[in-house]
Each structure stands twice: as structure tokens, then as C-alpha cells.
N, C-alpha and C positions, 0 to 999 in steps of 0.2 A: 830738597824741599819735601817735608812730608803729607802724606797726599789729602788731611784735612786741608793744610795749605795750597797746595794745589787746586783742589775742588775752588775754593775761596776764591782763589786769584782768578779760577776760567768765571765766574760765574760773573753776568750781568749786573751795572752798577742799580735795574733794577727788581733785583735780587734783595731778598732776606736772608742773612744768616743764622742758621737754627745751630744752637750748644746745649746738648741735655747734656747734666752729668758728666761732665770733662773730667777726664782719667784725674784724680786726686796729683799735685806735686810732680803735674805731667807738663811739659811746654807747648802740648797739642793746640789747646783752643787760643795761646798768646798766639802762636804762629798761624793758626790761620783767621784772628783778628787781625795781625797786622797786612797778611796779605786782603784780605777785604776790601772792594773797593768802592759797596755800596752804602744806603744811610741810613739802614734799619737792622741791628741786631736783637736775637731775642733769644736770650738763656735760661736757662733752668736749669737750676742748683742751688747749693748753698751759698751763704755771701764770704766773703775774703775769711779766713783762717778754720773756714769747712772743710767740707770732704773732699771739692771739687777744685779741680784746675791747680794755677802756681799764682807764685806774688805779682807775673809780669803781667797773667793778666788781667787780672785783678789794678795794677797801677795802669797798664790800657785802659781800662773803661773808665777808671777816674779823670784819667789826661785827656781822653777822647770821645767820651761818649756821653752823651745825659740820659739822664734816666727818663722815663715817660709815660711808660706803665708799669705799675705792679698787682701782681696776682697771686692771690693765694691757690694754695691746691691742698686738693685729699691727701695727706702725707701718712706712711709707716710712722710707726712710736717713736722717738729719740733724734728724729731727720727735721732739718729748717729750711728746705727748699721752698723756692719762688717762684715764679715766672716771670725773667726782667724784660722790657721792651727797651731798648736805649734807642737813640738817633746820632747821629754823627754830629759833633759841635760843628758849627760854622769857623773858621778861621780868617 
């Protein structure tokens, strides 16, 4: 387990999970979305086929998460970053 995931999994379900800028084409923030066991994530980056994260988890947040806020920010020239809020779907 790596130890984004780790952190993930010890923290309290009421815990927010914070992702800025997930290593590009990295499985970091898919793995410690899946271990997550709370119902507020909040990311910052770019959205699917940006700079940031991989396609799993990018297909996490579609399968399991809604969206709920979005925020624009002061961005560098050429960057599309957000600030996303999602919530956990109910099942």
C-alpha cells in the first residue's frame, strides 16, 4: 500500500480528502481514493486527459463520486485547474 493510501485508509470517515496535482499517469490519488472511507473529497487539478492523476481515477470519481462544488483559481498561462468538491454517491 502506498502511503497516500495508507494516510487515506487511517483517516476518519469524518475526514476530507485533499488531492492537489496528483503526479500525472501516476496510480497515487486512484489508490488512495479507493482506500478513502470518508464522504467529502476535494481535488485540484486539471480534469481527465490533463496533467494530473491516471484514467482510474478519473473513472473513480465518475462511478463514485458527484460533483458539488466547483472553483475557479488564479491559474499560470496554458494550466486548466479547478478546485473540485465531490461527495460520496449514496448506494
Amino acid at each position: 500500500m502506498s502511503d497516500a493510501a495508507a494516510a487515506a485508509a487511517a483517516a476518519p470517515e469524518t475526514a476530507a480528502l485533499l488531492l492537489v496535482w496528483p503526479p500525472y499517469d501516476d496510480q497515487m490519488a486512484a489508490s488512495a481514493l479507493r482506500a478513502f472511507r470518508g464522504a467529502v473529497v476535494w481535488y485540484v487539478g486539471e480534469g481527465r486527459g490533463g496533467a494530473c492523476a491516471d484514467d482510474a481515477f478519473f473513472d473513480a470519481l465518475e462511478e463514485d463520486w458527484e460533483p458539488d462544488e466547483l472553483h475557479a483559481l488564479i491559474r499560470f498561462p496554458g494550466l486548466y485547474d479547478w478546485a473540485h468538491r465531490l461527495v460520496r454517491r449514496r448506494r
